[in-house]
Every structure is written in structure tokens, then in C-alpha cells.
N, C-alpha and C positions, 0 to 999 in steps of 0.2 A: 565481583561486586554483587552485594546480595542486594533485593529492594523488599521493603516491605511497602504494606499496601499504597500507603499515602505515598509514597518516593516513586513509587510507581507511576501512581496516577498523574503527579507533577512532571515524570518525564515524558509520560503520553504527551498530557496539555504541553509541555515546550515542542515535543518534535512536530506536534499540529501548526503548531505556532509557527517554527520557520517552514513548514509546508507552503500553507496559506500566505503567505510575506514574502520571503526570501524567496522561495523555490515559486510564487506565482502560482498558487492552488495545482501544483507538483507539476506545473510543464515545464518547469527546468529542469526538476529535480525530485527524486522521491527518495526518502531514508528511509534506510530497512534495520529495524534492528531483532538482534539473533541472539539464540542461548547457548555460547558457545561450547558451553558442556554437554550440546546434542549434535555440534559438529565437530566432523576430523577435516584439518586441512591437507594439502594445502590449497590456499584459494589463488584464483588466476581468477585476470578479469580480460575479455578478446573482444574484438569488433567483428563481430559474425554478419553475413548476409541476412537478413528476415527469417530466407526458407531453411536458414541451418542453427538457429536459434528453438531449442529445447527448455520449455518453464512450463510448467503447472501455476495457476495463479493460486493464490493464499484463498481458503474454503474451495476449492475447489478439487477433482478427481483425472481430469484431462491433460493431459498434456497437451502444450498446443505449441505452433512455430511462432515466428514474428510477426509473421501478416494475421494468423489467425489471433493471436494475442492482440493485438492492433483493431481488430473487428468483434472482439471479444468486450473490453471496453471502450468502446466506441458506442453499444448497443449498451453496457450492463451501465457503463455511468449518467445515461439518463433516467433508467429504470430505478437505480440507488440512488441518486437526486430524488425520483417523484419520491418514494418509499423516505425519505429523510423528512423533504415537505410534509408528506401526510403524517409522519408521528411528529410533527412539533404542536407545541398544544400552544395557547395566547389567551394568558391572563385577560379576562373581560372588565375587572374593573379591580 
């Protein structure tokens, strides 16, 4: 599937949408979506202990386990909260 810009940006705003709603601002649930012509499969999906869980978060260089991924945003998702707050701007009149 190809998207151009606009198709794009309507499938960001929907996958926001059931984030925010369905998924409970993603503590049910988080969707990830991928370009699958930059991956090879094939994919497995395992129920790992924390300390045997291997991910790099998205912008990031580290690799981290479960627990530290867990402590990772824990800390980043109030910082990205405040950082979201302070760029909203409100129309004064």
C-alpha cells in the first residue's frame, strides 16, 4: 500500500484515535505500524521475563530490557507530557 501525504496523516490521526479511546491512552494497548519493505520475517511474537526482553525504543540508541524499558518511560512520559504542555499555544481572544 502506498500513502501519500494526506492518507498518511488520516491514518496517524485514526491510529491516535483508537490509542486514546479504545486502547485507554495505550495502557491496553499500543499499535505499531511498520514499512514492511524494510523488514524480513519471519515474526514471532513470546512472553519473555522483563530481564530477557531486548528493544531499543523508537528515537532512541540504547538498547534496554523490560525493567529498564519500564523505568525508561516511566521517567520520559512525564518529561514528554511537560514538553507537549509547554508547546501548546491558546488562542487569547
Amino acid at each position: 500500500m502506498k500513502f501519500t501525504q494526506a492518507r498518511y496523516e488520516s491514518f496517524i490521526a485514526l491510529q491516535d484515535k483508537l490509542h486514546q479511546n479504545l486502547a485507554r491512552q495505550r495502557t491496553l494497548v499500543a499499535i505499531g505500524t511498520h514499512d514492511l519493505d524494510t523488514l524480513q520475517g519471519p515474526f514471532t511474537y513470546e512472553a519473555l521475563p522483563p530481564e530477557e526482553i531486548s528493544f531499543v525504543p523508537l528515537n532512541q540508541t540504547k538498547t534496554m530490557n523490560g525493567v529498564e524499558l519500564m523505568k525508561f518511560y516511566e521517567v520520559g512520559s512525564a518529561d514528554y507530557l511537560c514538553t507537549e504542555l509547554s508547546a501548546l499555544t491558546v488562542p487569547t481572544a
